[in-house]
MIMAR-167722 format. One record per residue (C-alpha): x, y, z; residue in one letter. Coordinates in steps of 0.02 Angstrom, whole numbers, m for minus. Layout:
// residues N
       X       Y       Z  resn
       X       Y       Z     A
...
This chain:
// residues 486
       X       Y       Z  resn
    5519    3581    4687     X
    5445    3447    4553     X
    5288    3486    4497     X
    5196    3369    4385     X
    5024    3304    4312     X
    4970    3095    4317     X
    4802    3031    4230     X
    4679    2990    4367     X
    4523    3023    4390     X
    4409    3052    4574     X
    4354    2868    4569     X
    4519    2801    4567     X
    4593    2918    4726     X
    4628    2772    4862     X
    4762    2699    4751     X
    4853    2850    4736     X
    5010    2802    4839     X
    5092    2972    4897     X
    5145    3055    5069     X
    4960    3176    5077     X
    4828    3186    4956     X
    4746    3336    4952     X
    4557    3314    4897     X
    4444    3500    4861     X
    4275    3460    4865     X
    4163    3580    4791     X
    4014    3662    4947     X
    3864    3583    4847     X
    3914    3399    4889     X
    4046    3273    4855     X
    4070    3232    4699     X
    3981    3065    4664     X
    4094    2989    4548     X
    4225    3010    4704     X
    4321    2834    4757     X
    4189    2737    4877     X
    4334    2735    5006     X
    4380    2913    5003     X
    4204    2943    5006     X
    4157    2840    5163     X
    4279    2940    5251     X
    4227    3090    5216     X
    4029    3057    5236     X
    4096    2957    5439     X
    4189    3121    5466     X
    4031    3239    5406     X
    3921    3113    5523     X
    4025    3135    5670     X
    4019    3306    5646     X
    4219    3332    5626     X
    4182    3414    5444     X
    4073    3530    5366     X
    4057    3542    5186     X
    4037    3731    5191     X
    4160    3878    5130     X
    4363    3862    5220     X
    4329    3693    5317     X
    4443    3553    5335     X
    4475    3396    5364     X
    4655    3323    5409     X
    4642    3097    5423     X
    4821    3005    5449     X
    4831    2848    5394     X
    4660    2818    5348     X
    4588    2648    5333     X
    4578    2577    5142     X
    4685    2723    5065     X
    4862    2719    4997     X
    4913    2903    5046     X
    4963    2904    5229     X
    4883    3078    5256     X
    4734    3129    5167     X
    4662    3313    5183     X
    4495    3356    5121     X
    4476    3557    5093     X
    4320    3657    5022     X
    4311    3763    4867     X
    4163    3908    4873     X
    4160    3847    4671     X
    4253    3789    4512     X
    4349    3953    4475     X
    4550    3960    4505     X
    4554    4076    4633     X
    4437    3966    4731     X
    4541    3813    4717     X
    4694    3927    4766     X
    4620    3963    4934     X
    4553    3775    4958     X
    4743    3732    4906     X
    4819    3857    5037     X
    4728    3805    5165     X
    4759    3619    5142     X
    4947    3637    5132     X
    4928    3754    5284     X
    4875    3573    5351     X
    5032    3500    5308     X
    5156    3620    5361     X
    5296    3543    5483     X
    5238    3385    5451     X
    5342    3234    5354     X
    5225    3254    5185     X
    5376    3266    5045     X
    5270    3183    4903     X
    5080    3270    4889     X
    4947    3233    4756     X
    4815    3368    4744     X
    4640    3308    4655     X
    4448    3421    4626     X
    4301    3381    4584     X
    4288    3491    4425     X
    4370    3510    4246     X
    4555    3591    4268     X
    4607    3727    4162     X
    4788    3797    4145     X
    4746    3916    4259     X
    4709    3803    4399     X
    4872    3709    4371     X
    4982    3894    4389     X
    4855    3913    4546     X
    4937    3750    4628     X
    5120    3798    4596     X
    5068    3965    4656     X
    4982    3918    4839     X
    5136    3794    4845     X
    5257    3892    4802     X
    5205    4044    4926     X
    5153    3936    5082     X
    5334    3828    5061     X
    5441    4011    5040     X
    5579    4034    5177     X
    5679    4207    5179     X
    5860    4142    5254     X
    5986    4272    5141     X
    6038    4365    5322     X
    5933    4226    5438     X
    6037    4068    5459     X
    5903    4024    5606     X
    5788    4001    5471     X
    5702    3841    5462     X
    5740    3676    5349     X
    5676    3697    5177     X
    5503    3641    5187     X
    5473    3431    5188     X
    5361    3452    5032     X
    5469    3424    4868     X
    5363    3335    4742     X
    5175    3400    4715     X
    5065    3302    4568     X
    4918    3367    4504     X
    4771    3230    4461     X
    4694    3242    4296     X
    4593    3164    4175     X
    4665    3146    3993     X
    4567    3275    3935     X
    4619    3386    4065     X
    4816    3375    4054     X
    4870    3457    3894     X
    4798    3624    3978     X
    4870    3545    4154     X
    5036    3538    4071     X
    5036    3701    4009     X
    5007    3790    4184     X
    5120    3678    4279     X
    5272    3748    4152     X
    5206    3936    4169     X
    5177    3908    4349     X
    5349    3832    4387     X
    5444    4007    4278     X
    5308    4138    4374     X
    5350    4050    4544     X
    5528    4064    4497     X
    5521    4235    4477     X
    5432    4271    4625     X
    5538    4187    4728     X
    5683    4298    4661     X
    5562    4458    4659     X
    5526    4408    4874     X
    5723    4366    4885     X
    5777    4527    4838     X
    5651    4647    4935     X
    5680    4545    5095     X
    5834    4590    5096     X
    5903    4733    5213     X
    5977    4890    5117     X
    6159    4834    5159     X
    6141    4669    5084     X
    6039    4738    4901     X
    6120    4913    4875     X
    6137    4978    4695     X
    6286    4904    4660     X
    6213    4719    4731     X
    6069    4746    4640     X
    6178    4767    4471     X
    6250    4600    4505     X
    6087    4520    4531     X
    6062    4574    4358     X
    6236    4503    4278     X
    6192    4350    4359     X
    6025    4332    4282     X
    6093    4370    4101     X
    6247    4241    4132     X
    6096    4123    4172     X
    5996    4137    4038     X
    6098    4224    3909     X
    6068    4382    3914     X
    6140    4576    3861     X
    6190    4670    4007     X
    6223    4840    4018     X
    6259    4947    4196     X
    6287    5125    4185     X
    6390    5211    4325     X
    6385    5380    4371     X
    6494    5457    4254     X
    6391    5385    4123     X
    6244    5427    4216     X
    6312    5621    4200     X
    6368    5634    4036     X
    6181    5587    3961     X
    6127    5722    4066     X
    6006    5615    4215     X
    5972    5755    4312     X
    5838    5697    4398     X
    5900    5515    4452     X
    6068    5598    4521     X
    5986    5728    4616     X
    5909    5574    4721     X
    6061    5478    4720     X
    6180    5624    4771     X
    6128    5613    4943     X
    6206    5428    4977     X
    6384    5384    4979     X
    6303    5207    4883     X
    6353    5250    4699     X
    6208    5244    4579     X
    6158    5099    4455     X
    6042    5114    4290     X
    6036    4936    4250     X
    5988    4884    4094     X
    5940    4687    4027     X
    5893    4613    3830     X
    5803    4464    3829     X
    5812    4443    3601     X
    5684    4290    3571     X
    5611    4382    3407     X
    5693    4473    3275     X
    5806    4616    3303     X
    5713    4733    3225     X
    5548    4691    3320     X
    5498    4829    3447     X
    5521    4778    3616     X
    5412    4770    3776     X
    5504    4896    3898     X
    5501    4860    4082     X
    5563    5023    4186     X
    5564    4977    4358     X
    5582    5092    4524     X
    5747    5024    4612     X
    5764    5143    4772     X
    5868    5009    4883     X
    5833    5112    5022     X
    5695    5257    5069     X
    5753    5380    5222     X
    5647    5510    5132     X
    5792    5606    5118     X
    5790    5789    5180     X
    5606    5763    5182     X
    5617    5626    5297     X
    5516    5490    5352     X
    5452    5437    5534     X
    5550    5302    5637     X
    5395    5201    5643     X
    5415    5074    5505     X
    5554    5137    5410     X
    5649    4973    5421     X
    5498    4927    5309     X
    5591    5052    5151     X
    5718    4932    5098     X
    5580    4860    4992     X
    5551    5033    4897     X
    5646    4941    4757     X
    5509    4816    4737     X
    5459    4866    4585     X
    5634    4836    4528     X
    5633    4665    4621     X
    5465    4623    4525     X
    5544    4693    4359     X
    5688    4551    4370     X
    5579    4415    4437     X
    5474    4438    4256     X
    5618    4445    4170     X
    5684    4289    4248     X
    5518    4204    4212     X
    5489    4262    4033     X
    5671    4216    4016     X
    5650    4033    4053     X
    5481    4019    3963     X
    5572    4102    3789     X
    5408    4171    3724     X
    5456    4241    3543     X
    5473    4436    3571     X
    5597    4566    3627     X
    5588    4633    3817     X
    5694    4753    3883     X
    5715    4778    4078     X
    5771    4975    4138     X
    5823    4966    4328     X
    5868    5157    4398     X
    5944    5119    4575     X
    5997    5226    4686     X
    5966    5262    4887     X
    5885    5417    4926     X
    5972    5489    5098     X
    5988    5642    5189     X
    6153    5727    5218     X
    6265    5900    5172     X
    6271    5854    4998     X
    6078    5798    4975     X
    5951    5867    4861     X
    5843    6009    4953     X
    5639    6067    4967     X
    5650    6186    4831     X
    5812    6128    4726     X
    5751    6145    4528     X
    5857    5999    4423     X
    5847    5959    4254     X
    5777    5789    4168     X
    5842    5697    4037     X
    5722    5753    3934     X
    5773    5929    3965     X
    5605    5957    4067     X
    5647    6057    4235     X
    5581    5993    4401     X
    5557    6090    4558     X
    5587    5967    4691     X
    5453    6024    4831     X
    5477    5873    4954     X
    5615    5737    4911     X
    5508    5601    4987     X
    5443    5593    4818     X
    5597    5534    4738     X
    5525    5379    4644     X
    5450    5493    4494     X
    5617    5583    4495     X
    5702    5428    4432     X
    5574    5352    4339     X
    5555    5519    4230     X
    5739    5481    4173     X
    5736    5302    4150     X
    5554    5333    4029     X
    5654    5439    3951     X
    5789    5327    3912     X
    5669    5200    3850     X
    5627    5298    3686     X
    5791    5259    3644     X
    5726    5056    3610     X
    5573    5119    3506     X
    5456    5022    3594     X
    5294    4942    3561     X
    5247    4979    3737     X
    5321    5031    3915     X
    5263    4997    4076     X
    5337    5053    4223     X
    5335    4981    4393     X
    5343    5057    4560     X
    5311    5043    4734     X
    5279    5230    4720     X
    5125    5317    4829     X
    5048    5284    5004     X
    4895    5357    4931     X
    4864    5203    4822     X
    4877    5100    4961     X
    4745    5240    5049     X
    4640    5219    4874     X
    4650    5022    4848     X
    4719    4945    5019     X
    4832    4783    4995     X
    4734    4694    4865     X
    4729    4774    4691     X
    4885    4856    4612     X
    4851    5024    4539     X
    4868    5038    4360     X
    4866    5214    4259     X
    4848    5201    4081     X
    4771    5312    3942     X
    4782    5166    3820     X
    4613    5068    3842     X
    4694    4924    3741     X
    4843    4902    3866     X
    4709    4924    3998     X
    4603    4784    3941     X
    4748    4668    3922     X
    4812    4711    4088     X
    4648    4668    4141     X
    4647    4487    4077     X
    4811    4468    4133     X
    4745    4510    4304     X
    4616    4374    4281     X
    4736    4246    4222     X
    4873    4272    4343     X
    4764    4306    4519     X
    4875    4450    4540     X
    4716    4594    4551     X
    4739    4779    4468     X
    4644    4900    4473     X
    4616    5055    4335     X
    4635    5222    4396     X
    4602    5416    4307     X
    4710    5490    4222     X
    4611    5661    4194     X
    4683    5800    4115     X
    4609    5894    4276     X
    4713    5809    4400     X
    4878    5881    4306     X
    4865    6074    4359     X
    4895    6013    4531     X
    5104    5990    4466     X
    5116    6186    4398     X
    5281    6271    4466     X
    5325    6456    4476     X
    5511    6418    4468     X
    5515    6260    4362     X
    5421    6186    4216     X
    5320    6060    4350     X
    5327    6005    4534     X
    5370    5846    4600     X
    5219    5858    4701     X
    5046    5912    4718     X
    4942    5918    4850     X
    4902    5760    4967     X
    4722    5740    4881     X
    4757    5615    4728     X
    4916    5598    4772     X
    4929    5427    4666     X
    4861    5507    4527     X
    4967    5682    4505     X
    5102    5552    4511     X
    5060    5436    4368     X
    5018    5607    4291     X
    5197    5674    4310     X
    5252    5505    4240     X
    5157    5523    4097     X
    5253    5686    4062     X
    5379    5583    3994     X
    5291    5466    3896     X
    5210    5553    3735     X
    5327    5456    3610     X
    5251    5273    3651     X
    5119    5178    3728     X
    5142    5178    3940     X
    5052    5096    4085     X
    5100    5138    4267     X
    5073    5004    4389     X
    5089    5070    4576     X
    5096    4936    4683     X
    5139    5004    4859     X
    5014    4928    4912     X
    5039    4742    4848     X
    5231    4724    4845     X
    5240    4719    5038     X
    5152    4667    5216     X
    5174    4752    5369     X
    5116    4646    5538     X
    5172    4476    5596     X
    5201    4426    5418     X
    5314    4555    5378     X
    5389    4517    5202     X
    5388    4556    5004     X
    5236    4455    4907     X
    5340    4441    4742     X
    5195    4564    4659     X
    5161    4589    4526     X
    5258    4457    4445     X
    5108    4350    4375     X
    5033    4508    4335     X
    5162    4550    4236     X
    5233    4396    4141     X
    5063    4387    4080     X
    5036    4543    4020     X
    5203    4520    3912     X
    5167    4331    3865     X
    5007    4412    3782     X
    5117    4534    3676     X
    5167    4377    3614     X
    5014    4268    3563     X
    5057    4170    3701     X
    4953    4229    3883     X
């Protein structure tokens, strides 16, 4: 899709020629510097009582009289900020859908800032997304393939700027949805791996896959107790992206790439466990940033760890009780292998000391108690670095992709004492999201590390049953910033 930015300010909107112009108007009033014919309409409409200039209200007008667009839509914004004009953008192209609109031109009544710009490409990017990897069915790509954004001079170096970042985020959330979607025997380990050579063919980039063998001789205990359950041979997956020196410590993705959840011995309900093929989202999300920071070549050194494996039951499956050793030489008494993520994220940290990073952050889709804790709208992040914290935070901001910080108390890491091992896998169900991040953090003393769970973002359940691409935004952010550049 073409995204782009043309000089033109609210008095000038009637001679914007274009297949739907999309107006926000801001809940205190139109604007009145807005184009007397576009304003006429609006002000008949708000007469007749078709429109309301109040909070989620819209207004759809085809071919209206004395304007060049052939379908004008008029949406509300609750006020100025992005995430306001996000929603007022949603809703308008939820106006437009299966309709004939392929060229739209999107105009507010308020100075627009980079971030609005990535907001557009965002809202267009997610209401225009069709899964169709296993659905042939699917429908037509949507009519929509050219959206401007309407600026004033001032306006479009910033305008500029968050179309680009917008267009490599969207990108990567488009991959990050792709792969989650699909089912377990269409994104195994193996598939997964190959999602990654393609990606560095793409853009250049150092690929490395260790088999198991490999896996063996460095001594991952942990990730091959999960993945010697499944007849899918394990992947650990590792990507370069080089845009600074060679010497320059890297930013270390590690994300949780379990291409299918049974629960293993342990295992899950029926109900919903279709749903599990996206327990490698935080893998999926991993690769999506790394596609986007990829095509954006900010000037630092990332480095993207993938551990993927299934985690099934069967005769030769790790059992309740089973005490392995970690690649750190740590020994873990696995007390239910439903909590397998940790197992091969503890590796995989461990691996990343290897890089000497500046920082790690690991991703995983790895607790139903976050989603108990924070619901569907914040990821969770764990971090005992307040610096990392506050730049996660502005990435948050910046990105509309919510986190939220969570304890890491000393307290909370008695509940992982073993009798038989030197920790549990588990504790007990109360802060179950945070003896997890602390067992994580086990393996992290040699560099700075941030935990984002995002169970609760990386998926919904319901009639829109799908991966979000979360927390891709969040993310490429967060490792622009290492660079100078979020």
């Amino acid at each position: 899709m073409d995204f782009r930015h043309q000089i033109s300010g609210p008095e000038a909107l009637a001679a914007v020629a274009c297949d739907a112009l999309v107006l926000v108007v801001h809940i205190d009033g139109l604007d009145t510097r807005l184009d007397p014919a576009v304003a006429s309409l609006v002000s008949e409409a708000v007469k007749a009582g078709d429109f309301k200039v109040k909070t989620d209200r819209t207004l759809y007008l085809h071919r209206p009289v004395g304007v060049k667009a052939t379908r004008l839509v008029v949406t509300t914004a609750a006020d100025a900020t992005p995430k306001a004009f996000k929603k007022a953008i949603a809703t308008a192209l939820g106006q437009l859908k299966g309709l004939g609109a392929r060229r739209v031109a999107a105009s507010a009544p308020f100075a627009l800032t980079a971030e609005h710009a990535e907001a557009l490409v965002a809202a267009t990017a997610d209401a225009t997304y069709v899964y169709r990897h296993t659905k042939p069915s699917a429908p037509a790509d949507a009519a929509i393939a050219k959206v401007t954004l309407l600026c004033t001079q001032q306006d479009a170096p910033a305008v500029q700027q968050g179309l680009a970042l917008g267009r490599a985020v969207a990108a990567g959330v488009k991959l990050a949805r792709d792969l989650a979607n699909r089912p377990g025997n269409h994104c195994t380990p193996t598939v997964l791996a190959e999602q990654a050579r393609k990606l560095g063919r793409h853009h250049g980039l150092k690929v490395e896959v260790l088999d198991r063998k490999a896996l063996e001789k460095l001594g991952m205990g942990a990730f091959l107790a999960v993945a010697q359950g499944s007849h899918e041979p394990p992947r650990f997956i590792v990507v370069h992206y080089r845009g600074a020196p060679k010497g320059e410590p890297p930013v270390v993705l590690v994300g949780k790439g379990i291409t299918f959840d049974s629960g293993g011995i342990s295992i899950k309900p029926a109900a919903e466990m279709d749903e599990m093929k996206f327990d490698m989202g935080g893998a999926a999300s991993v690769l999506g940033t790394l596609h986007a920071v990829a095509e954006l070549e900010p000037k630092l050194n990332l480095v993207c760890i993938v551990p993927a494996c299934e985690n099934m039951p069967g005769g030769s499956a790790v059992k309740p009780g089973d005490v392995v050793t970690s690649l750190s030489g740590q020994t873990i008494e696995i007390l239910n292998t439903d909590a397998e993520g940790r197992l091969v994220l503890c590796d995989a940290l461990t691996y990343a000391e290897r890089f000497k990073p500046a920082l790690v952050v690991d991703v995983a889709t790895l607790t139903g108690a976050c989603m108990i804790a924070l619901g569907h709208h914040h990821s969770g992040l764990f971090t005992a670095d307040d610096a990392m914290a506050t730049q996660f935070q502005a990435a948050a901001k910046s990105s509309l992709d919510p986190c939220w910080r969570m304890p890491l108390d000393e307290e909370y890491d008695e509940a992982l004492k073993s009798n038989f091992a030197d920790m549990g896998n588990v504790g007990p169900r109360a802060g179950g999201a945070i003896t997890a991040a602390m067992f994580l953090r086990r393996y992290t003393g040699k560099y700075r590390w941030a935990h984002l769970d995002i169970a609760g973002t990386a998926w919904k359940s319901g009639p829109s049953k799908g991966a979000t691409g979360r927390p891709v935004g969040l993310l490429t952010h967060f490792v622009l910033a290492q660079a100078g550049r979020g």
